[in-house]
N, C-alpha and C positions, 0 to 999 in steps of 0.2 A: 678348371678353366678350359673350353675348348678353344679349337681354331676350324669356321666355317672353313664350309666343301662349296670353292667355287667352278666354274668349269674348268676342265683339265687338270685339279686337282683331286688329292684322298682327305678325306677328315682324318685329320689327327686329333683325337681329343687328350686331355690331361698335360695339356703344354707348360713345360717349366717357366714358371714366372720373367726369366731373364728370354727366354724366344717369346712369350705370349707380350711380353712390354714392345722386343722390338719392331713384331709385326704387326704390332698395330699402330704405328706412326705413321706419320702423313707418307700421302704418295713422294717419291724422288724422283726425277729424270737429269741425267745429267752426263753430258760428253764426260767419255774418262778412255783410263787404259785398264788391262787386266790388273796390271802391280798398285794400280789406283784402287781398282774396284776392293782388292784386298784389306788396304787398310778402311775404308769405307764399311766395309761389311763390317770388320770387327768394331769401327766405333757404333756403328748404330748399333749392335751387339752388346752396347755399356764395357768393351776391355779396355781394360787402364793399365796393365804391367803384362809386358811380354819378356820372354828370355829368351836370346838368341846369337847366333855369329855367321857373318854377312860371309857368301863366296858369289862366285862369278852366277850361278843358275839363278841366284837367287837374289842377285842385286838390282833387278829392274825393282823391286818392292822396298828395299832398305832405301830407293830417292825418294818416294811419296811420307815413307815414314817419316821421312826429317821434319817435314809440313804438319804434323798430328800435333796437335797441342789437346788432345787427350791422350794418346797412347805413351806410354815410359819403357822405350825399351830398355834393357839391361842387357847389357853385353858381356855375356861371360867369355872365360877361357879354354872351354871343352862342351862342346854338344853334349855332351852325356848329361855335364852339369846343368845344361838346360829344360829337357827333361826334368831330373829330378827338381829341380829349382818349380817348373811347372807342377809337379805332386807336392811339393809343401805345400805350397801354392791354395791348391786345390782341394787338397784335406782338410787345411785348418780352417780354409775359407768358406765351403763350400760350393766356390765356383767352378769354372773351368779354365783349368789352366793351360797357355797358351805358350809355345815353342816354334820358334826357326829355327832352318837348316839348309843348305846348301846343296847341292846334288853331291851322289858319290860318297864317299866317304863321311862327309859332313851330315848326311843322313844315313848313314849306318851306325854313325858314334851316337845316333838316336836310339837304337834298335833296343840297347839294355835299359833306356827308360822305358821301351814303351812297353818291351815284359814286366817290368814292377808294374807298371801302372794298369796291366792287363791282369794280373794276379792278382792285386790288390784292390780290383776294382773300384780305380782313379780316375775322374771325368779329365782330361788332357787331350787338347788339339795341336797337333804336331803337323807344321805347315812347311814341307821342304817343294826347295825348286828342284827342276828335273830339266835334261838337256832339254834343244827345242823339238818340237814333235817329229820334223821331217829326220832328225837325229838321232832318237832310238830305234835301238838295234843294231847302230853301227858302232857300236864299242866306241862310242866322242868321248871326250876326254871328259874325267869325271863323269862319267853315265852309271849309276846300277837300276836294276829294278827293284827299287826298295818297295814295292809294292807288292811285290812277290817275297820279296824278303821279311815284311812285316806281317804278310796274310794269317800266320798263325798268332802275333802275337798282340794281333789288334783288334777292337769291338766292330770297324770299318775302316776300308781306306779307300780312297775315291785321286783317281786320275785326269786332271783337268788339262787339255787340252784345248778349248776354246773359251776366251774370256768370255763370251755373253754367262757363261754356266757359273761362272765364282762366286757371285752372291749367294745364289741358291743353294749350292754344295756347301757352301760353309755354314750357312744355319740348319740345314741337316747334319754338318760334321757335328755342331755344337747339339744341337737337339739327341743324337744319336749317343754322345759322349757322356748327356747328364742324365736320358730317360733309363727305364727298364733297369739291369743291373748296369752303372758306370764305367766308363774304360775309358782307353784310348781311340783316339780318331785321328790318321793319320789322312791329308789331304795334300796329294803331290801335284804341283802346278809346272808345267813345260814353260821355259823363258819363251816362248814365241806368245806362249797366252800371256804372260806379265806383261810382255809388248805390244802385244795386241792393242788396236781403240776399240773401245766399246760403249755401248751407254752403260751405266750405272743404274740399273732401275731396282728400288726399295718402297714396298717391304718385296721380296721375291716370293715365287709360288714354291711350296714344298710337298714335294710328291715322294711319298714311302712308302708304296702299296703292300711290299714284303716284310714290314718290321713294325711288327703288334707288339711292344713291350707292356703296358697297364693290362693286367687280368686283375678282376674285382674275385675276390676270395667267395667261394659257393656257401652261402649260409648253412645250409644240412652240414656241410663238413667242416663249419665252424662249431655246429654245435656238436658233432661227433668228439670233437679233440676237445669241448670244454667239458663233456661227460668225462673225456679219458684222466683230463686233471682232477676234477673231484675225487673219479677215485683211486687216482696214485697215492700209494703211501711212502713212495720212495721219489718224488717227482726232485727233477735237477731241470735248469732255464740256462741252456747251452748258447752264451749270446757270440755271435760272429761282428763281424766289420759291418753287414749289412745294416746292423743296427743303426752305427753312426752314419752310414750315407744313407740312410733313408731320415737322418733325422729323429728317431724313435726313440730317442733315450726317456723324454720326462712320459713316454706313453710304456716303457717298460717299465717304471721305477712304480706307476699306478699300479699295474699288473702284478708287480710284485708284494706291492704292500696287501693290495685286495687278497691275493693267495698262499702270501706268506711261503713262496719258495725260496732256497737257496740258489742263488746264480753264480756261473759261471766265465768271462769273459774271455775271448782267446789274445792273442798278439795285437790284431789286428782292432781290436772292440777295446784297447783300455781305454779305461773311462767311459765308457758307455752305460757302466752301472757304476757309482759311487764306491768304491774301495773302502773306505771307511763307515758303510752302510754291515752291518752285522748280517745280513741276506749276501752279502760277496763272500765267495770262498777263492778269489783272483784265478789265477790261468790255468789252466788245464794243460796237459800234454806233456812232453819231452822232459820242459825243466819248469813243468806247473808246481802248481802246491801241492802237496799231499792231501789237506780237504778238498781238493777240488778234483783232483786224477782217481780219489777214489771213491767218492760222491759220485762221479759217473760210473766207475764200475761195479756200484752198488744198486745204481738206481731203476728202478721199475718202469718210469717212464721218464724221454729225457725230449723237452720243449726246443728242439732249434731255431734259434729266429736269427736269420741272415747269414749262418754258416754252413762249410763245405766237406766237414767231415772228414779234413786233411789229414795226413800221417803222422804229421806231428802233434797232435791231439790224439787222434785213435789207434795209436800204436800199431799192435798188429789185428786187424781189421777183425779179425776171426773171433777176437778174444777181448773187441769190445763191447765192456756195458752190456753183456752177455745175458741179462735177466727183464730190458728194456722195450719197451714199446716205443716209436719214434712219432713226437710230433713235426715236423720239418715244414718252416715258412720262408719262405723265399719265391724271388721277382725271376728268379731264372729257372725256368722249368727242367734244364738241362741239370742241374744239380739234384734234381728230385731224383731218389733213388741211386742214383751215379754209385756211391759208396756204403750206404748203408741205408736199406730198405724202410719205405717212411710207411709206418701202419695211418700217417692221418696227413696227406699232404693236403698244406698249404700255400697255394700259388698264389702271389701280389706283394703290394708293396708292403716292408714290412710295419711301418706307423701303421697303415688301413687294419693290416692283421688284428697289429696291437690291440688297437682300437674297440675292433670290432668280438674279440674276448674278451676284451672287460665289460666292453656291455652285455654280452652274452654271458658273463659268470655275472654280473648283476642282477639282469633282469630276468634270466630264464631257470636260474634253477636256489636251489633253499643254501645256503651258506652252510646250515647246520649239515647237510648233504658228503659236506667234503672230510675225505677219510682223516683221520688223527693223524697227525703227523709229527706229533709230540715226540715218538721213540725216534723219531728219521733226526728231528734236530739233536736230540741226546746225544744219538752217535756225531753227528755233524760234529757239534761242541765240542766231545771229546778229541777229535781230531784236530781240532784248530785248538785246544789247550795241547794235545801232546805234542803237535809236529808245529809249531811255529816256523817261520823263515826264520831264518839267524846263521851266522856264522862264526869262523874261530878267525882266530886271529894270526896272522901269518906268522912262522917261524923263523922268516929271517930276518923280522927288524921293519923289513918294505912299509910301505902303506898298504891299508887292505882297499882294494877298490871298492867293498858294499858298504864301509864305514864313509868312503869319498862320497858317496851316489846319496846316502842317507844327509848326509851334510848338506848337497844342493836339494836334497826333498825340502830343508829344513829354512833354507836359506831364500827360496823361491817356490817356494808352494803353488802360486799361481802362472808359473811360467808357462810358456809353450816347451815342449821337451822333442828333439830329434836325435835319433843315434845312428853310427855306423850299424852296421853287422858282424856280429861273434859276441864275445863273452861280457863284453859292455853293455851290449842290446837286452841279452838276460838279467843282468844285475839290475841293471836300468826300471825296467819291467819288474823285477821284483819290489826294490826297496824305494822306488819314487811310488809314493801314494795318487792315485789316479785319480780324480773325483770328477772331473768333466770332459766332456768328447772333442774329440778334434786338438785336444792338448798333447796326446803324444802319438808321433807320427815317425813311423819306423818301416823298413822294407821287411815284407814276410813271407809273402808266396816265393818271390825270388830269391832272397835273402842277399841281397846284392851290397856290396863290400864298397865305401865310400857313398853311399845315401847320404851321410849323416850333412855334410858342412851345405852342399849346394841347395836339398831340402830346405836348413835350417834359413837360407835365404830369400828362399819361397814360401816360407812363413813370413819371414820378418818383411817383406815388401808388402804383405797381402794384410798383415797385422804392426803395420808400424810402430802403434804406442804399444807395443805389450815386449816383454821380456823373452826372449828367445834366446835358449843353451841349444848346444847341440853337443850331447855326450858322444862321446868318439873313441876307438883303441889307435894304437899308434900303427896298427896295417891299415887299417879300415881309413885313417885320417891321411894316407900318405898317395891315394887314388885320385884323392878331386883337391886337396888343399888349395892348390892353384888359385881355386873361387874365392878366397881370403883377399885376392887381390880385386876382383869381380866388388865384394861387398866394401871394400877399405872405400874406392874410387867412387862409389853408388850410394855413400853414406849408407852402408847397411849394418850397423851394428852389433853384429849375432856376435856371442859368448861360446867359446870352447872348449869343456870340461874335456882334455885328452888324457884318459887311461892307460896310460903308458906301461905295461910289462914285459918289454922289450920280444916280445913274441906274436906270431898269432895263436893268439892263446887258445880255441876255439880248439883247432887243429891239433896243439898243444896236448889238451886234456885228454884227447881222444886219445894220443898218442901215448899218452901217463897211462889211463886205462885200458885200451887195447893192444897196445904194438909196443908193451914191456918196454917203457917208457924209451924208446928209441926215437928219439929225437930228429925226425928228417927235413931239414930245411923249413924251421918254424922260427931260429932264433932271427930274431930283427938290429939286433947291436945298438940299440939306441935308449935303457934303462939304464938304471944305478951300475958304475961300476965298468960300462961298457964302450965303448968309442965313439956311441951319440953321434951316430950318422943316421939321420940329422942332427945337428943340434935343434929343437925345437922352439927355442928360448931366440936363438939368431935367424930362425925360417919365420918365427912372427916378425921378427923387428924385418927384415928382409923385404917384407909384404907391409911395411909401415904400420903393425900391430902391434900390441902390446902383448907379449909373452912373458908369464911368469911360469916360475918351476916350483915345485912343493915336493919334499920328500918326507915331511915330518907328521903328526899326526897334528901337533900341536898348532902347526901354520896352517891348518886346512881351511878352518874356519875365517881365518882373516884373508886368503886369501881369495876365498869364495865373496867375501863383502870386497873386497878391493874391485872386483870383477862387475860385481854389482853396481859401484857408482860409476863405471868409466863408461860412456854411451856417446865416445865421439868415433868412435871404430874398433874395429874387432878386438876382442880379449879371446888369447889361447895360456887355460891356466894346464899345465904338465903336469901331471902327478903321477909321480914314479911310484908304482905297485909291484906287490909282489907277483912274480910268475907263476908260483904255485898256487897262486887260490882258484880254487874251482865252483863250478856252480852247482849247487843242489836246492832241491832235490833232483833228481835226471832218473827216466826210464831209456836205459839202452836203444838206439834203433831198430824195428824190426823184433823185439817181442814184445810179448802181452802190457797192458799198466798195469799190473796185476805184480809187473816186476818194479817195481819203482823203487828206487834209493831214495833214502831220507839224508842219507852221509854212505861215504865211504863205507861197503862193509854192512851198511846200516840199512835195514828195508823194517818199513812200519809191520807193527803186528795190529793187522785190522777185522780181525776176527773170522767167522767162516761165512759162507755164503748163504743170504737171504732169501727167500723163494715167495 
């Protein structure tokens, strides 16, 4: 879909459905103020759920909002948690998710969403007020330049000081947030422009002259890389996050079937391909699978579609997939080559890519063409019979947390799933079966500690009728809990699977395996046996939740269904784990996959090297 080039405007063409609907509604003219025009633009925009908390920069906008009988603000208890509230939001939804904030502080406690969401390539409009214009610089109270302070962690940030410009900055912030690769879009408004009168005129003109996100993929070097698949005999479908924000899943699952490879999914991509599809060999990297960490570093040629070649997947760079020819697809040209050299770069969106290989392996070459690939699955096979995931069972009694994590696979299969960060996030990922996109949504570029709870309510606002967990460790749950009170008061119902092993365990493991188990400030006092500061069972009732505790193997199950039928406010179920269980498989930081543990002690024997 385009949008006509009228004068004084650029043609933007390939406009996202949600910009190309609002600009083409009738003309508006209407007396207003800047903090008017604000909430204005987002309705004609279709936003229906915003997260935020009101301060002084920012209160000329929070009196029009009262008037919106489309907009739902939610008020949480920490900026931060607004943000991330806006990335569940946004991922499971596929919209753009939408945050206030305050000058000063109030937009600095932004700053670590707007790196997740910069990492993780999440469409989010983050809209803080800023002293008034004649004001900056002079150190006013509550002033920074969060503009400056954002510039690296943001896709754009745009400084509004005159209300005639807000309408138009905001459908570029939104346009900018959901085109090309996704991010954040931070839009700082000075309270003199909130004060300001101005007309309100919609639709507004939108002028980008410096920001070409859509490149249409070069046909010649679509058909270069679908020669190079026929004839890999070791080919691996290396899928990234870009999959699910491009949308591209049922166009890879085609791809895959026509060519019969094995794929790969990273952190950020579950579900993007069906886990339960015999073609997934699950996650790659640090604590991947074993068929999958060495499926790449066997393979001949390896297909990226929407990934960034990150460290936790390619270990040490030197002594990745070392025998591999690279297909590499992706919408940000910046990534092409960055980390590992693409013999067949493909730049655009990655659905069009998709797309445009399968009719290229359809229509332009002989099926009988493509090499055997019959010994590449043998070995495949054998690794997914020898090295399963699994684990033992703890030695001191505890609960095992991957037997917990298996139980809510079992118990809600079609949930929405959100987690903190650390050793929960890994289990999580391993033993919950992933079959559709945008169902589990977790911090990964950044890896930032308390995602889990205010995420998991940015799902549940965006996705009301569906079932929302949000698995959590008891460090990671003890950052944002707060928002417990946020969802009790907002009727938001999320569920809280808390993994409790009274440590950061994460930190923990490292610390078992490299620093001769010396223990430096990782115990948390709050498991089996220990002083339960918190108590977690009196912090839910506290927040007018429902907290249950589990420490048995036998209550797991009933405790997971009690969770299940309570949907009038939050459930945090406890379950006390052992501290010692760790996650494998794991390749150390910083060497080769080539080192990869299957267990303690234990590295697969995968035979010698294929040429």
């Amino acid at each position: 879909m385009g949008f006509a080039k009228t004068a004084g405007e650029t043609a933007i063409e390939n406009l996202p459905s949600q910009i190309a609907t609002a600009l083409a509604k009738p003309e508006i003219r209407e007396a207003s103020t800047g903090a008017r025009s604000i909430i204005r633009a987002l309705e004609e925009l279709g936003v229906t759920d915003v997260f935020g908390l009101p301060g002084g920069a920012i209160l000329p906008t929070y009196d029009p909002l009262l008037d919106s009988r489309q907009i739902r603000h939610i008020l949480v208890r920490h900026e931060q948690g607004a943000g991330h509230a806006a990335e569940g939001y946004a991922v499971s939804t596929g919209k753009v998710g939408v945050c206030f904030a305050t000058s000063g502080p109030g937009a600095t406690n932004l700053v670590t969403a707007l790196l997740d969401a910069n990492l993780d390539s999440v469409p989010i409009v983050a809209i803080t007020g800023q002293v008034a214009a004649s004001s900056i610089g002079t150190d006013a109270f509550q002033e920074a330049d969060i503009i400056g302070a954002a510039l690296p962690l943001t896709k754009h940030s745009f400084l509004i000081t005159d209300a005639a410009e807000i309408p138009q900055r905001i459908v570029e912030a939104f346009y900018i947030a959901q085109s090309g690769r996704p991010g954040p879009v931070l839009v700082d408004i000075t309270k003199s422009a909130q004060n300001a009168a101005c007309e309100f005129v919609w639709p507004p003109k939108m002028s980008l002259p410096g920001y070409h996100p859509h490149h249409r993929v070069n046909d010649t070097k679509i058909m270069e890389a679908v020669q190079a698949i026929y004839a890999a005999k070791r080919p691996v479908i290396y899928a990234g996050g870009g999959v699910i924000r491009a949308g591209a899943s049922d166009q890879l699952q085609k791809f895959v079937e026509l060519m019969n490879i094995p794929v790969v999914t990273t952190l950020n991509a579950r579900g993007a391909f069906p886990d339960r599809d015999r073609h997934c060999l699950g996650m790659p990297g640090m604590h991947g699978t074993v068929p999958a960490v060495l499926a790449m570093q066997k393979a001949d040629l390896i297909i990226a579609l929407g990934a960034r070649f990150d460290d936790r997947v390619t270990g040490k760079v030197d002594s990745f997939a070392p025998h591999a020819k690279v297909i590499h697809a992706d919408i940000d040209p910046a990534e092409i080559n960055k980390i590992r050299h693409a013999d067949y770069p493909l730049i655009g969106d990655v659905r069009d890519t998709l797309d445009a290989l399968v009719h290229a392996c359809i229509d332009n070459l002989d099926s009988s063409k493509q090499a055997d690939l019959a010994p590449w699955w043998d070995f495949i096979d054998s690794l997914k019979n020898t090295y399963p995931v699994g684990y033992e069972l703890p030695e001191d009694g505890l609960l095992s947390p991957q037997f917990v994590i298996e139980r809510l696979g079992v118990h809600a299969p079609d949930a929405f799933f959100t987690t903190g960060v650390g050793q929960h996030q890994m289990w999580a990922q391993q033993y919950l079966k992933c079959d559709h996109p945008r169902r589990f949504i977790t911090s990964c570029g950044a890896g930032t500690m308390g995602f889990g709870v205010p995420s998991a309510m940015g799902v549940k606002v965006g996705n009301p009728e569906q079932v929302v967990w949000c698995i959590d460790g008891d460090g990671s749950f003890q950052m944002t809990n707060q928002e417990l009170t946020t969802c009790r008061l907002n009727n938001i119902p999320i569920k809280v699977a808390l993994i409790n092993n009274s440590s950061l365990g994460m930190v923990r493991q490292w610390q078992k395996l490299f620093y001769n188990e010396r223990y430096s400030n990782t115990e948390l006092n709050t498991g089996a046996g220990k002083a339960r500061i918190p108590n977690f069972e009196k912090l839910a009732a506290a927040y007018d939740c429902i907290g249950i505790r589990v420490e048995k193997a036998a209550d797991v199950d009933a405790a997971i269904a009690q969770a299940m039928q309570i949907n009038d406010r939050p459930v945090v179920v406890e379950f006390v784990v052992s501290p010692d269980a760790m996650i494998w498989p794991m390749v150390p930081a910083g060497v080769s996959n080539d080192e990869i543990y299957y267990a303690r002690d234990q590295r697969p024997d995968f035979g010698t090297d294929e040429e």
